[in-house]
SEVEXVEX-970356 format. One record per residue (C-alpha): residue number from 1; chain; x, y, z. Coordinates in steps of 0.02 Angstrom, whole numbers, plus 50000, padded with zeros to 5 digits. Layout:
BEGIN
num,cadena,c1,c2,c3
NUM,A,X,Y,Z
...
! end
This chain:
BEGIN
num,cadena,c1,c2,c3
1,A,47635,48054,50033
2,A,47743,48191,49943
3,A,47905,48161,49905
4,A,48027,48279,50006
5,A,48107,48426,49914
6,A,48288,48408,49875
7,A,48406,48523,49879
8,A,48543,48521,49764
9,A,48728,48482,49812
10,A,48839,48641,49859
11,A,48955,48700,49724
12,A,49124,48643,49779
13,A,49227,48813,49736
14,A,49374,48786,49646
15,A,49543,48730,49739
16,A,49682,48849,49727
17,A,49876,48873,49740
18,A,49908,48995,49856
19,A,50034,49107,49774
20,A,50141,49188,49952
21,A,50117,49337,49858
22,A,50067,49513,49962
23,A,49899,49538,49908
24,A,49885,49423,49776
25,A,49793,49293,49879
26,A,49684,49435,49922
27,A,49640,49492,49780
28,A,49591,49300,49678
29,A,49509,49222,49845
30,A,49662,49122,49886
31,A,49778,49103,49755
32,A,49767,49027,49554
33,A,49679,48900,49516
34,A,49756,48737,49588
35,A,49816,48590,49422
36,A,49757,48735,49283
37,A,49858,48845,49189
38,A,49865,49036,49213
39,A,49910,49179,49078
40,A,50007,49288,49149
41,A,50032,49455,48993
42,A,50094,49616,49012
43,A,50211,49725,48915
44,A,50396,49744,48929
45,A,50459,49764,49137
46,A,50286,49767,49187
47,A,50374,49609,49314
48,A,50288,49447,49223
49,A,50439,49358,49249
50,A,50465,49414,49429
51,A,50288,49371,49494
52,A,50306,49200,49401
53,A,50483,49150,49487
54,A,50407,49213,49679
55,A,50256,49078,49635
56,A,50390,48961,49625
57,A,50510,48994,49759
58,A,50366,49037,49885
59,A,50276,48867,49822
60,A,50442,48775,49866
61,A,50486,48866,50044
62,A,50314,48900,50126
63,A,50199,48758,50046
64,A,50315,48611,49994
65,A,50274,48614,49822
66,A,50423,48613,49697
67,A,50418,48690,49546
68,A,50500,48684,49351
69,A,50551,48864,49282
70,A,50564,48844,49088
71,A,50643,48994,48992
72,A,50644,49029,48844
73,A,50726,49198,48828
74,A,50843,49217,48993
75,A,50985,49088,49011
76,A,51010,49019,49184
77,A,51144,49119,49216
78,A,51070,49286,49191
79,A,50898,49211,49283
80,A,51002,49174,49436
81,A,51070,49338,49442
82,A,50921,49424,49411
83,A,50819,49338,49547
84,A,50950,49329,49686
85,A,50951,49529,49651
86,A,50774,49519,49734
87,A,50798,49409,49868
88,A,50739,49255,49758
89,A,50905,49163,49730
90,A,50832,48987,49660
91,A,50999,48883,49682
92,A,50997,48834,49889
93,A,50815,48765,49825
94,A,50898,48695,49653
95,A,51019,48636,49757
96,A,50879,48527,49859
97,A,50777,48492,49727
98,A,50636,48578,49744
99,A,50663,48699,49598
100,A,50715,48652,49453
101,A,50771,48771,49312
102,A,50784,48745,49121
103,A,50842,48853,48958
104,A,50743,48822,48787
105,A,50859,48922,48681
106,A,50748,48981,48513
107,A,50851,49084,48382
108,A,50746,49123,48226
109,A,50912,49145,48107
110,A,50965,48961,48151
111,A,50805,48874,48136
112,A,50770,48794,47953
113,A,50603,48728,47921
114,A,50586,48563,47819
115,A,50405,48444,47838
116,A,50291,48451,47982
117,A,50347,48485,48166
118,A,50277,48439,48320
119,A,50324,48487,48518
120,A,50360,48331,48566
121,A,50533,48365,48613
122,A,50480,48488,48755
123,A,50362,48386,48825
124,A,50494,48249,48849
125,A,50583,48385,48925
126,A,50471,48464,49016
127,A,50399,48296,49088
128,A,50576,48236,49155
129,A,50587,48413,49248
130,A,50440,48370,49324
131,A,50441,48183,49376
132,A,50614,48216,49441
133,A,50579,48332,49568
134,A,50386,48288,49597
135,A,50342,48451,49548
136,A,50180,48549,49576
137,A,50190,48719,49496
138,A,50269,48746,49330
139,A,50317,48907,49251
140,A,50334,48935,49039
141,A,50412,49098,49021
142,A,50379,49156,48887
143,A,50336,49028,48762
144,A,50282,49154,48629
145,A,50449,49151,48572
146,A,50417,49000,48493
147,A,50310,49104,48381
148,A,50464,49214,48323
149,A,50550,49052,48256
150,A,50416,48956,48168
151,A,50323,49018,48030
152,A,50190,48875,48046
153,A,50090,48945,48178
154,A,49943,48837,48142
155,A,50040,48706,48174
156,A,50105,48771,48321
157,A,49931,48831,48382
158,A,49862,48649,48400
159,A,50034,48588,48468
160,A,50017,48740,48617
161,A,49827,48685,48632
162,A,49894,48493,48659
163,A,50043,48575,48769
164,A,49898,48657,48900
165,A,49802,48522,48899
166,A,49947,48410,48942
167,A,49993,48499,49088
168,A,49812,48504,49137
169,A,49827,48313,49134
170,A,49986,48325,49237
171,A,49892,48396,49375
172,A,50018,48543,49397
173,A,49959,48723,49426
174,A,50058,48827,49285
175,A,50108,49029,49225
176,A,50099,49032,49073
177,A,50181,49226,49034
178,A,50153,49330,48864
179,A,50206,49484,48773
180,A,50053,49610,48779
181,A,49980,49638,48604
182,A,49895,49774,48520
183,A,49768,49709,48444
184,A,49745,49555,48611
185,A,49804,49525,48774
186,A,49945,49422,48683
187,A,50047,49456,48533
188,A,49967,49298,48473
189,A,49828,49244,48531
190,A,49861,49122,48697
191,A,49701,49193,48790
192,A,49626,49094,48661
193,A,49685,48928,48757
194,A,49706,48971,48928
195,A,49540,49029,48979
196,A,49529,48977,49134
197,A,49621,49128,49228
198,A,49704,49272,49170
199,A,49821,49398,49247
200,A,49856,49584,49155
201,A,50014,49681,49207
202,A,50035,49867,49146
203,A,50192,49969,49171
204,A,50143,50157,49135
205,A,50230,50322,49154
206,A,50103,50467,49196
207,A,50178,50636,49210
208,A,50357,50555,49216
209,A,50295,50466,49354
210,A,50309,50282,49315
211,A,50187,50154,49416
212,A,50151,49975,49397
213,A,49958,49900,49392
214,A,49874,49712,49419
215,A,49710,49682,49363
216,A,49624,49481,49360
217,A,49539,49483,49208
218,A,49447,49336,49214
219,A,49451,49198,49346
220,A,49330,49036,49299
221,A,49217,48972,49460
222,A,49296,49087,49559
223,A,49258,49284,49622
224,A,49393,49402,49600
225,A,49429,49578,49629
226,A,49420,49671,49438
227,A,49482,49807,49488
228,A,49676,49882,49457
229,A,49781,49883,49600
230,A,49937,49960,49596
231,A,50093,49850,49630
232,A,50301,49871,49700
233,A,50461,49781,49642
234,A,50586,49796,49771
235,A,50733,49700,49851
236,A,50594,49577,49932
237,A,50509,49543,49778
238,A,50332,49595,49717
239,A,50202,49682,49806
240,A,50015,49688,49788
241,A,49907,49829,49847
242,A,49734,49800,49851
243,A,49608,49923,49929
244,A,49445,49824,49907
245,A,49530,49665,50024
246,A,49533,49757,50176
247,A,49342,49831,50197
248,A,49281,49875,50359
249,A,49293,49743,50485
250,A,49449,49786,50593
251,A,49425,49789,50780
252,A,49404,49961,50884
253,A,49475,50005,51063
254,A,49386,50108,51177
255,A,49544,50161,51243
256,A,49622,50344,51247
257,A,49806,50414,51219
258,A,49855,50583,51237
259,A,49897,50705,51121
260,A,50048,50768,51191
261,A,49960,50943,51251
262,A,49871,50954,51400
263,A,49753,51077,51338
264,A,49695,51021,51204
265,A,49657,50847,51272
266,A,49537,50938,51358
267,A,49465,50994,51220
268,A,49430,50792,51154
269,A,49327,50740,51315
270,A,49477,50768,51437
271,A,49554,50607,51372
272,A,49648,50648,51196
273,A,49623,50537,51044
274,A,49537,50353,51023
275,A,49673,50194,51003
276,A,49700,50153,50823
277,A,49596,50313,50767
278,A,49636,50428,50609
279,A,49669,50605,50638
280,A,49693,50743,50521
281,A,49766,50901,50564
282,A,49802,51025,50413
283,A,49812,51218,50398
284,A,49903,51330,50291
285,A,50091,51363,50300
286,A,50150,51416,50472
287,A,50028,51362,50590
288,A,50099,51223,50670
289,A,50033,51068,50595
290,A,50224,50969,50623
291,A,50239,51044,50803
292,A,50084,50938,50853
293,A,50132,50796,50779
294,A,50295,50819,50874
295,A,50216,50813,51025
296,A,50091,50678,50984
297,A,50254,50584,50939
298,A,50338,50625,51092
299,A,50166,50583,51215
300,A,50199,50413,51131
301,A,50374,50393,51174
302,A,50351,50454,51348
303,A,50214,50319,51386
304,A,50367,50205,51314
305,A,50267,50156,51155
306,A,50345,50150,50982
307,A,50319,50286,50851
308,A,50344,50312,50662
309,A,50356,50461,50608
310,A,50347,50459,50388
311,A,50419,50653,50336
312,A,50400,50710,50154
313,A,50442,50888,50186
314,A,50588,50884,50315
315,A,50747,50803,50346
316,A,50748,50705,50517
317,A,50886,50811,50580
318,A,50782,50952,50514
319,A,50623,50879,50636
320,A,50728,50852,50778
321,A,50810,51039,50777
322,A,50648,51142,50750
323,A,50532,51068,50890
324,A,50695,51067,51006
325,A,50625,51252,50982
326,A,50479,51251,51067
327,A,50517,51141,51188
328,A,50539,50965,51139
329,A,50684,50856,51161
330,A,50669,50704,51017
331,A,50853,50656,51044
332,A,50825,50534,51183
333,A,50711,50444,51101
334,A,50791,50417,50926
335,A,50940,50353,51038
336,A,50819,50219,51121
337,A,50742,50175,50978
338,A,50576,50211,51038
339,A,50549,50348,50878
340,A,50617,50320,50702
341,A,50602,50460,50558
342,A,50603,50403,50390
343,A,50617,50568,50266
344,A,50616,50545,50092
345,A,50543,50680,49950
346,A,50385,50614,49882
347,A,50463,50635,49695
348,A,50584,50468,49740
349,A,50468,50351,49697
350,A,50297,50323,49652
351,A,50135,50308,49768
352,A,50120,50145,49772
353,A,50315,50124,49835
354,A,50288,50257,49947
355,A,50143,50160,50022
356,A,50255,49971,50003
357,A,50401,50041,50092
358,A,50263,50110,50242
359,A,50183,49943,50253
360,A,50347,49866,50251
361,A,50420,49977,50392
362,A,50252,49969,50479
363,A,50259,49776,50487
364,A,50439,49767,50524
365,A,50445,49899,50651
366,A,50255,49880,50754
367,A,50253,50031,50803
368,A,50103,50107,50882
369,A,50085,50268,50845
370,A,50123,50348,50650
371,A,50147,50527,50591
372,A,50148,50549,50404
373,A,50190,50739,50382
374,A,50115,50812,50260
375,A,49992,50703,50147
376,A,49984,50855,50026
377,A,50174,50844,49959
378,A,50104,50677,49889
379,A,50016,50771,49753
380,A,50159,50800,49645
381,A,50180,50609,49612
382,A,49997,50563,49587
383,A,49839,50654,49553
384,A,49725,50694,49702
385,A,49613,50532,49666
386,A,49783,50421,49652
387,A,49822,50511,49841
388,A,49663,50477,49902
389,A,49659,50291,49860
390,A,49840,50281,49897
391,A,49811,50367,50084
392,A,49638,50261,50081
393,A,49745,50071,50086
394,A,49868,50164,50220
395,A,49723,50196,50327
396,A,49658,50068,50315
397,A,49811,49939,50370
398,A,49839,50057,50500
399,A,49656,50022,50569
400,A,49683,49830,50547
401,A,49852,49845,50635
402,A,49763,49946,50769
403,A,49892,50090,50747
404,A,49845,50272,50801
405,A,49901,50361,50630
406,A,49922,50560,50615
407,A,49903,50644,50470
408,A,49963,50832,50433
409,A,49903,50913,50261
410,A,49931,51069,50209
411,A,49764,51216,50158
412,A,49825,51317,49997
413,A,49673,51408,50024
414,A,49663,51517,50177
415,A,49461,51562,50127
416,A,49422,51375,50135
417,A,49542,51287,50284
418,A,49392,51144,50297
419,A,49457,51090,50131
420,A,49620,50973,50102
421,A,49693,50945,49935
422,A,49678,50782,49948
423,A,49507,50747,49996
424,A,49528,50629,50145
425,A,49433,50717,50291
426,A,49305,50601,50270
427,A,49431,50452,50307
428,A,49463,50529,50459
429,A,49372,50506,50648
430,A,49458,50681,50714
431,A,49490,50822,50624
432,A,49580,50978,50687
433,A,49604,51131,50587
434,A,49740,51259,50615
435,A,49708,51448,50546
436,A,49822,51606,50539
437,A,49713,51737,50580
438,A,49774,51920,50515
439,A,49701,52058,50572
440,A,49769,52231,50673
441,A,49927,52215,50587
442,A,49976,52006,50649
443,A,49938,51828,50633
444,A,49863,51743,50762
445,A,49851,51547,50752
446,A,49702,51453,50807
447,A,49630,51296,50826
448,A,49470,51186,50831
449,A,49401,51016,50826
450,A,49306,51012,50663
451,A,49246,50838,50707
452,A,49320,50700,50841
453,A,49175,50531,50812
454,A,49108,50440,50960
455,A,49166,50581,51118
456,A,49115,50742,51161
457,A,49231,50875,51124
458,A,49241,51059,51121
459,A,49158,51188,50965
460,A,49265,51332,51042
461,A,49411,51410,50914
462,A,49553,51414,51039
463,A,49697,51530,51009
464,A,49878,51444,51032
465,A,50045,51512,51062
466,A,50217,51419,51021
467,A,50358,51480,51130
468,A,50535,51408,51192
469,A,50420,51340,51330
470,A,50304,51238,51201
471,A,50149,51246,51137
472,A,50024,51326,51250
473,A,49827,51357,51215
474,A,49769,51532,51278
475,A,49641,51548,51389
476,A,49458,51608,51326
477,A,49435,51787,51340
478,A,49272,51889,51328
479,A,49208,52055,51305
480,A,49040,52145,51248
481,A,49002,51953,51148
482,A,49168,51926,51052
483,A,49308,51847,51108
484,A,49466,51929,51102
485,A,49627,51847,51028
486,A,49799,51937,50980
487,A,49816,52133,51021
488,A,49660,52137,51083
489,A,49672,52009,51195
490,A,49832,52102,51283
491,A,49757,52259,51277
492,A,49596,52219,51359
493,A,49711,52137,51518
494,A,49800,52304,51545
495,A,49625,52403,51508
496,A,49538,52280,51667
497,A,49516,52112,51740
498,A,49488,51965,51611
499,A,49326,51895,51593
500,A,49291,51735,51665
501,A,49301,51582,51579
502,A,49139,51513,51519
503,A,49130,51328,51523
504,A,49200,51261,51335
505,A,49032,51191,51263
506,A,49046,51032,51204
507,A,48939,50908,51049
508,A,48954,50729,51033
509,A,48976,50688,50876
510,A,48983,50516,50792
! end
C-alpha cells in the first residue's frame, strides 16, 4: 500500500512587537520583529529618535512591556524635555519602573587610545538596565557615535556585531537608530549587522514645502508594504499614513441623506446622496460650489447629525456670513456644537499634516458628515499626484468610518468643467458639475449629475438661481427643441404660456 503524501508543516510567521504607532503596525503586518533588533536611519530631524522613544512608552502603557532608552548624544535632561514636548514625558513611567533611561556620554577630544578595547563596559550597563526593570524593548540611540570617538573601527565592528547578537540572546526586541550616509543607509555600515529589519526616514523640502517619508526596506519572514508613506510629528507624537493598508473592504449603507435642496434630491432618485458616499462638486469661480456644501452641511445639522466642515479658502466667520446670504442660518448650529469649521490656508503645513490633523479631528470629533472646501487650494503645497494620493487616504478613512464626505474643487478651465485639477473624479460615486454659462450679455449657472453610482438620477442640465430666499433650481423650459435658460427664459414667459415640463429622464449608472 502507498504511503500517504505529507504535507509539510506551516511556516510559523514571525512574532512581532506591536509598535502603538498610527500606521506603523499597518504598514510591517503587526509591528517589528519580536526579540530582534531593528535599524532605524534617517538623516538629521527626519524623527528617528521620536519614533524610537513612542516604541517605548507605548510598549510600557498599552502592552506591559518596559523598556531601556540608551543615549548617546541627548542627556536625560534635554530627552525629558524633548519628549514631554510631544506628549511622551518618560518620568511617571521612570517613576514606576517600566522605563528606564540612560546617558553614554562619548566626547572624541577626551578619549585617548592606548592597547585594545572592548564594549564590555556597556554591556554591564546595559544588562543591569535591563534585568532591573524586566525589560522587553530596548532602544540604542544612536550608537554611531561611538564611531566618532574610536579610531579602531575594526575593532569596534566585531564588538557591535557581538553587541547585536547579545541582545538577540537577551530576547529583547531593539531600535537600533543611525545617521543616513551617502555612500549607505548608515554613515558606517550597521545595515551590515542588523539585517533582519530595516526602517528609512527622509526629511525633504520640495518647493519650500518640507514633508517627512517612511519606507520598510527590508523586513526578514515577513511581508511589508515598500512603498513611501508620508508621516506627521505633532503634539501627540508620530503619525503614519499609509494608503495601501486600507484597500477596499469597508462596509456600504443602502441608506440616503439629503442634500440640503429639495430639488436637486430629485434629481439623485428623489432620495439625495448614498450614506458614507464621496461626492464631488467643482466648477469654476462663482458658481456656487460652497453654497451647496452649506446646505449639505446644514441638511446634516437639521437631521441633528454632526458635521465637519475642513475650509482652505475661507475664514469660518467668512462661511457663516456669506450663506446667511442666501438663506442659511449656520449660527445655531456652531452654538450647539452640531457643526465645527476648521479654516486654515493650505500653505501652513504640508499634505500629509493637513491630512493628520483631519484624521485626528475626524476621530476625535465622529462626525458624520465632512465638507472639505476646495480640494484644489491643495495644489500649492503638493503636486497634483501628491493631492491625489493625499485626498486618496482621506477618502478612503472616510469610507471605513462610514462618513458621507463632500468635496468642492475648483475648474480653471471653463472649456473643460469635467476636468479637476486634481484628478479625483474617479474616487468619487457622485459627481456634480456647476457651469457659468455666458451668453446674451449674462452668466447663467447650471448644474448636472455627471455621474451618481448605484441610483437613477437625472441627465438634464438644470439652471439654478441663488437669492436671499436660497438656492432654488428653475424649472425646465422648452421651445422649438432647446431649452431656454437666462433672458430667454423670461422673455419667452411674457411672449406666452411656458411649456410643460417633460418628465426629467433618468440613467442608472453604477
Amino acid at each position: 500500500m502507498p504511503k500517504a503524501a505529507t504535507r509539510p508543516a506551516p511556516i510559523q510567521p514571525v512574532p512581532k512587537s506591536p509598535t502603538g504607532i498610527q500606521g506603523l503596525d499597518e504598514i510591517t503586518g503587526g509591528g517589528l520583529p519580536r526579540g530582534r533588533p531593528t535599524l532605524v536611519c534617517g538623516g538629521p530631524g527626519c524623527g528617528k529618535t521620536i519614533l524610537s522613544m513612542e516604541f517605548l512608552i507605548n510598549g510600557a502603557r498599552q502592552f506591559d512591556e518596559p523598556g531601556v532608552f540608551l543615549s548617546f548624544e541627548e542627556s536625560l535632561e534635554d530627552l525629558t524635555v524633548n519628549f514631554a514636548s510631544l506628549g511622551l514625558d518618560p518620568r511617571p513611567l521612570a517613576a514606576r519602573k517600566k522605563l528606564a533611561l540612560d546617558y553614554v556620554r562619548v566626547e572624541p577630544n577626551e578619549i585617548q587610545e592606548t592597547g585594545g578595547y572592548d564594549l564590555d563596559g556597556l554591556f554591564i550597563r546595559l544588562e543591569h538596565a535591563i534585568d532591573s526593570i524586566g525589560a522587553k524593548r530596548v532602544v540604542l540611540d544612536t550608537i554611531e557615535t561611538l564611531f566618532s570617538g574610536l579610531s579602531d573601527t575594526r575593532t569596534l565592528r566585531a564588538e557591535l556585531r557581538r553587541l547585536f547578537n547579545w541582545l538577540r540572546t537577551k530576547g529583547v526586541t531593539a531600535i537600533v537608530t543611525g545617521e543616513r550616509g551617502d555612500g549607505g543607509m548608515t554613515r558606517h555600515g550597521l545595515e551590515e549587522y542588523i539585517t533582519d529589519c530595516v526602517i528609512v526616514l527622509d526629511h525633504r523640502v520640495v518647493d519650500q514645502n518640507a514633508t517627512r517619508r517612511l519606507r520598510v526596506v527590508k523586513y526578514r519572514g515577513s511581508t511589508h508594504g515598500a512603498n513611501e508613506s508620508p508621516f506627521f510629528i505633532d503634539e501627540s507624537g508620530l503619525s503614519v499614513l499609509p494608503i495601501a493598508s486600507l484597500g477596499l473592504q469597508h462596509r456600504v449603507s443602502p441608506g440616503r441623506l439629503s442634500t440640503g435642496v429639495a430639488d436637486l434630491d430629485e434629481m439623485l432618485g428623489s432620495k439625495g446622496y448614498f450614506r458614507g458616499s464621496s461626492i464631488l462638486i467643482s466648477g469654476s469661480a462663482g458658481t456656487g460650489k460652497t453654497s451647496l456644501a452649506g446646505y449639505f452641511a446644514e441638511a446634516a445639522c437639521r437631521r441633528r447629525e454632526s458635521a465637519l466642515y475642513f475650509a482652505f479658502e475661507e475664514s469660518a466667520a467668512q462661511i457663516v456670513r456669506n450663506l446667511g446670504s442666501i438663506g442659511l442660518n449656520l449660527e445655531p448650529w456652531l452654538r450647539k456644537g452640531l457643526l465645527q469649521i476648521h479654516a486654515a490656508r493650505p500653505t501652513t503645513s504640508g499634505l500629509e499634516g493637513h491630512l493628520s490633523a483631519m484624521h485626528r479631528l475626524i476621530e476625535e470629533k465622529k462626525p458624520r458628515v465632512v465638507v472639505v472646501d476646495p480640494i484644489s487650494n491643495l495644489i500649492s503645497v503638493g503636486t497634483s499626484l501628491e493631492v491625489k494620493a493625499m485626498l486618496a487616504r482621506l477618502i478612503d478613512f472616510m469610507k471605513v468610518k462610514e462618513t458621507t464626505a463632500l468635496f468642492t474643487s475648483l475648474t480653471i478651465d471653463d472649456s473643460h468643467p469635467e476636468g479637476t485639477d486634481v484628478g479625483i473624479s474617479s474616487f468619487m460615486d457622485t459627481w456634480l458639475v456647476l457651469r457659468n454659462v455666458e451668453m446674451n450679455g449674462e452668466r447663467t449657472r447650471t448644474l448636472d449629475v455627471v455621474k451618481s453610482r448605484g441610483m437613477a438620477h437625472s441627465n438634464q442640465v438644470r439652471e439654478f438661481v441663488l437669492t436671499h430666499e436660497g438656492l432654488k433650481l428653475l424649472e425646465v423650459v422648452r421651445h422649438e427643441g432647446r431649452v431656454l435658460i437666462g433672458s430667454q427664459r423670461a422673455a419667452h414667459a411674457t411672449d406666452g404660456p411656458v411649456a410643460p415640463r417633460r418628465s426629467q429622464k433618468r440613467a442608472t449608472r453604477t
